[in-house]
C-alpha positions as CSV (number, residue, x, y, z in Angstrom):
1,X,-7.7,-23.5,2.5
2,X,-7.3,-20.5,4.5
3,X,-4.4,-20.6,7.4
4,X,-5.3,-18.3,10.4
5,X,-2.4,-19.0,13.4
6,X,-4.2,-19.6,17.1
7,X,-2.4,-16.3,18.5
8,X,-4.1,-13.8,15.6
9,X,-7.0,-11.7,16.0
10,X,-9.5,-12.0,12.7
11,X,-13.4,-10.5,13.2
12,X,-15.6,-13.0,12.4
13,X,-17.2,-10.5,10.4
14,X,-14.0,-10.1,8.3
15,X,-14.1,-11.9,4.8
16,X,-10.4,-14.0,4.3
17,X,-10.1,-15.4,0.5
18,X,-9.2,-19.0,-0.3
19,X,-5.8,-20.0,0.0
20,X,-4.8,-16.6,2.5
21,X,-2.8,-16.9,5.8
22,X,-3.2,-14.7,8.7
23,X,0.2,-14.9,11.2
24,X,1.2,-14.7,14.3
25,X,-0.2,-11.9,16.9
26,X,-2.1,-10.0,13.3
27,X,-5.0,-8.5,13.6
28,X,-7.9,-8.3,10.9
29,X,-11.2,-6.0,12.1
30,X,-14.8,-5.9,11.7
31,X,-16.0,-5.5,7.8
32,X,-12.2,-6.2,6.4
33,X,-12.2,-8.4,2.7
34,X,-9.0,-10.1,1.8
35,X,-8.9,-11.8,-1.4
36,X,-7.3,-14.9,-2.5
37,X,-3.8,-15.8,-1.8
38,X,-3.0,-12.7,0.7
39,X,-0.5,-12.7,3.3
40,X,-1.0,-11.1,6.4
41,X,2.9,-10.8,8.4
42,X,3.3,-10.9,12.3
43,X,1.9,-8.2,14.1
44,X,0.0,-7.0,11.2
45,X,-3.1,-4.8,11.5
46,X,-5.6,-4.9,9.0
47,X,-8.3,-1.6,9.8
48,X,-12.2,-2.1,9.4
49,X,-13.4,-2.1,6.4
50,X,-10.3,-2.1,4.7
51,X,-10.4,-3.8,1.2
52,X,-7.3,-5.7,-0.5
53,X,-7.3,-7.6,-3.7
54,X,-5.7,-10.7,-4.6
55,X,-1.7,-11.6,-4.2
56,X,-1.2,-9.0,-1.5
57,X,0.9,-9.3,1.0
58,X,1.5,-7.4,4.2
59,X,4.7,-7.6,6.2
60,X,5.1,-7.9,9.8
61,X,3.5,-4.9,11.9
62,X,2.7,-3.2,9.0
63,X,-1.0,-1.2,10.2
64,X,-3.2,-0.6,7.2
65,X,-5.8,1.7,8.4
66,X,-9.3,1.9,7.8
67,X,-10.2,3.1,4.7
68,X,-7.7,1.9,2.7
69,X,-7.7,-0.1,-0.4
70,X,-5.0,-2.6,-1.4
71,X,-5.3,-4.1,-5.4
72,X,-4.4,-6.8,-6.7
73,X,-0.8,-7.7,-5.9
74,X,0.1,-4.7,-3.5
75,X,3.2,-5.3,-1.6
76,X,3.1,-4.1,1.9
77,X,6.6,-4.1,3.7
78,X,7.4,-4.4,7.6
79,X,6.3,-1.8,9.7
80,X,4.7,0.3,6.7
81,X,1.8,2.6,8.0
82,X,-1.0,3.9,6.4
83,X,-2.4,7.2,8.5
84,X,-6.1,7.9,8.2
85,X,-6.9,11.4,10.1
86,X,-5.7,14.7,8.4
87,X,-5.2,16.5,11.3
88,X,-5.2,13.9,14.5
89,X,-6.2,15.2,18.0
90,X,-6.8,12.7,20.9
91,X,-9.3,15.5,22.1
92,X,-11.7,18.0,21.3
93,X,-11.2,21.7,21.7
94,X,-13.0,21.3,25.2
95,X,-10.4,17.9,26.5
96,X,-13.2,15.8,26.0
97,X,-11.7,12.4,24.2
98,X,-12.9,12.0,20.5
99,X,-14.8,9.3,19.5
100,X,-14.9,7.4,16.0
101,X,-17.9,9.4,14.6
102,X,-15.7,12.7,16.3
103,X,-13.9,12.7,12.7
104,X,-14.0,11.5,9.3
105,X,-11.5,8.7,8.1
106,X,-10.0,9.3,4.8
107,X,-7.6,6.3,3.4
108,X,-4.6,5.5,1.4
109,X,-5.3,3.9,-2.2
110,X,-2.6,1.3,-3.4
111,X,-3.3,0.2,-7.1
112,X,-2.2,-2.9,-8.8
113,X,1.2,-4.2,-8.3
114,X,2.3,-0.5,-6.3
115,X,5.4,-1.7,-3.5
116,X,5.9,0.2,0.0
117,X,9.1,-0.4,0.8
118,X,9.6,-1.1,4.7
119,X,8.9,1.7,7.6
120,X,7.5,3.8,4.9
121,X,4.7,5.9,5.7
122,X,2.0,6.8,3.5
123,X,-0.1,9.5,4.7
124,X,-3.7,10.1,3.8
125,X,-5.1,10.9,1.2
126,X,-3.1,9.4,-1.3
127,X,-2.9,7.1,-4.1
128,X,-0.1,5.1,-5.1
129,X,0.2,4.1,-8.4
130,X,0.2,1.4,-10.9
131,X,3.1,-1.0,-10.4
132,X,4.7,2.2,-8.2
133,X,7.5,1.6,-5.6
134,X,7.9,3.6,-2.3
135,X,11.5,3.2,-1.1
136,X,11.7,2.3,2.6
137,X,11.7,5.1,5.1
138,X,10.0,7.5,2.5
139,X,6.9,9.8,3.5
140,X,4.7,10.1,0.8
141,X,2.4,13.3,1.4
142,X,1.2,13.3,-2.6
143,X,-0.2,11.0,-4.9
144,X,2.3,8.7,-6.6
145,X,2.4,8.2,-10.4
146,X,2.1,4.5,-12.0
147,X,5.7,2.8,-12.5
148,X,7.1,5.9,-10.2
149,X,10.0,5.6,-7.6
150,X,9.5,7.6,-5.1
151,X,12.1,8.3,-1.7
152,X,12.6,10.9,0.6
153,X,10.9,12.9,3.4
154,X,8.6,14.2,1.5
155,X,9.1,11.2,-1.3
156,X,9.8,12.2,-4.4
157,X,10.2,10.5,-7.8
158,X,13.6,9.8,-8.7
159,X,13.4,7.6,-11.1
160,X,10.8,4.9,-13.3
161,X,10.6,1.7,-12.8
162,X,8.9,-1.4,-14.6
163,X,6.4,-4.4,-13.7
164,X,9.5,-6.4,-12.7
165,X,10.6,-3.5,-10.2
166,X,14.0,-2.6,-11.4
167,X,15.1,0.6,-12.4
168,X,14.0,1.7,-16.1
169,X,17.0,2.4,-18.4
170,X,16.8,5.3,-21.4
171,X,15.4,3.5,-24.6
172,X,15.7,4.8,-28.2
173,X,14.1,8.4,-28.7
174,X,12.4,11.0,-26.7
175,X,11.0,9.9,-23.5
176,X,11.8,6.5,-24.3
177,X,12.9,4.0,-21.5
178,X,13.3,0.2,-21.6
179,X,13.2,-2.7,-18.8
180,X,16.8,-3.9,-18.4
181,X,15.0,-7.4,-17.2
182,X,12.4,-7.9,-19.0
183,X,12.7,-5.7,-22.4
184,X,9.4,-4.4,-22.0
185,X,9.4,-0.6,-23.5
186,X,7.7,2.5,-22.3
187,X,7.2,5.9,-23.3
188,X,7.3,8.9,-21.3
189,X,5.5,12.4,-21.8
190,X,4.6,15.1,-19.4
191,X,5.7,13.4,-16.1
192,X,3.5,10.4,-16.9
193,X,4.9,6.5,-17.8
194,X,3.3,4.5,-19.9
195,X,3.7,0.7,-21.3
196,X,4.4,0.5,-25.3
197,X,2.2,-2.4,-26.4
């Protein structure tokens, strides 16, 4: 069953998966595809054409902008935004106002399990990583590695973390670092994390 709440906005041309809820004052556009199970928060602004995968949910008035792509179980936290233009104008060089077709819309790519952490602001284009967590406030201006923790303005890693979300711990040898929940192990080498099956 999919729950969409009287005072939202969803395009009948948008495609909401089985068992997803829309809230309160959201708005879903033209051409957008949710999968199963998504939450869309208060407020919320889902672009045209944007694309999310299963499990994701987006916090009140976060605004995912068109093109974005959300995996499977991206976490979206209030007030996140997603920025689409690399050099915004409201006008052209003459004051004329630009149009839609005036520019060309380039997106933020979240992978599977990647969290934004709230006001965050990820501006594109950039792709978030694998299982990666934004911290909340953080600008992200690059791409961000899988299992990476990223903060700041500019975001920058400063530290691993695993599937569960908690901070990695040093493991047993070079490069080595362990879940301190889960026990799952990983291996580190050249800036890149990953799993040890």
């Amino acid at each position: 069953m999919v729950r969409i709440q009287e005072s939202a906005d969803v395009s009948p041309d948008a495609v909401i998966g089985e068992g997803s809820s829309v809230w309160h004052l959201a708005q879903v556009r033209e051409q957008a595809v949710l999968g199963e199970n998504c939450i869309v928060g208060r407020g919320a602004y889902v672009g045209t054409g944007v694309t999310m995968g299963d499990n994701c949910k987006l916090q009140n008035y976060a605004l995912v902008y068109e093109p974005a792509v959300l995996e499977d179980g991206v976490f979206v936290g209030p007030a996140v935004v997603f920025t689409n233009d690399h050099f915004p104008r409201s006008v052209d060089p003459e004051g004329n106002l630009k149009r839609g077709d005036d520019w060309e819309a380039v997106g933020v790519t979240c992978r599977t399990g990647s969290s934004i952490g709230a006001r965050a602001v990820c501006v594109a284009p950039v792709t978030i990583g694998r299982w990666a967590m934004v911290a909340a406030g953080a600008v992200v201006t690059k791409d961000v590695p899988d299992f990476a923790l990223v903060a700041g303005v500019p975001a920058k890693r400063i530290r691993w973390v695993g599937r569960v979300g908690v901070p990695l711990e040093p493991g047993e040898g070079e490069g080595a670092w362990v879940c301190p929940e889960s026990g799952q192990k990983y291996q580190e080498q050249d800036d890149i994390l990953v799993e040890v099956s």
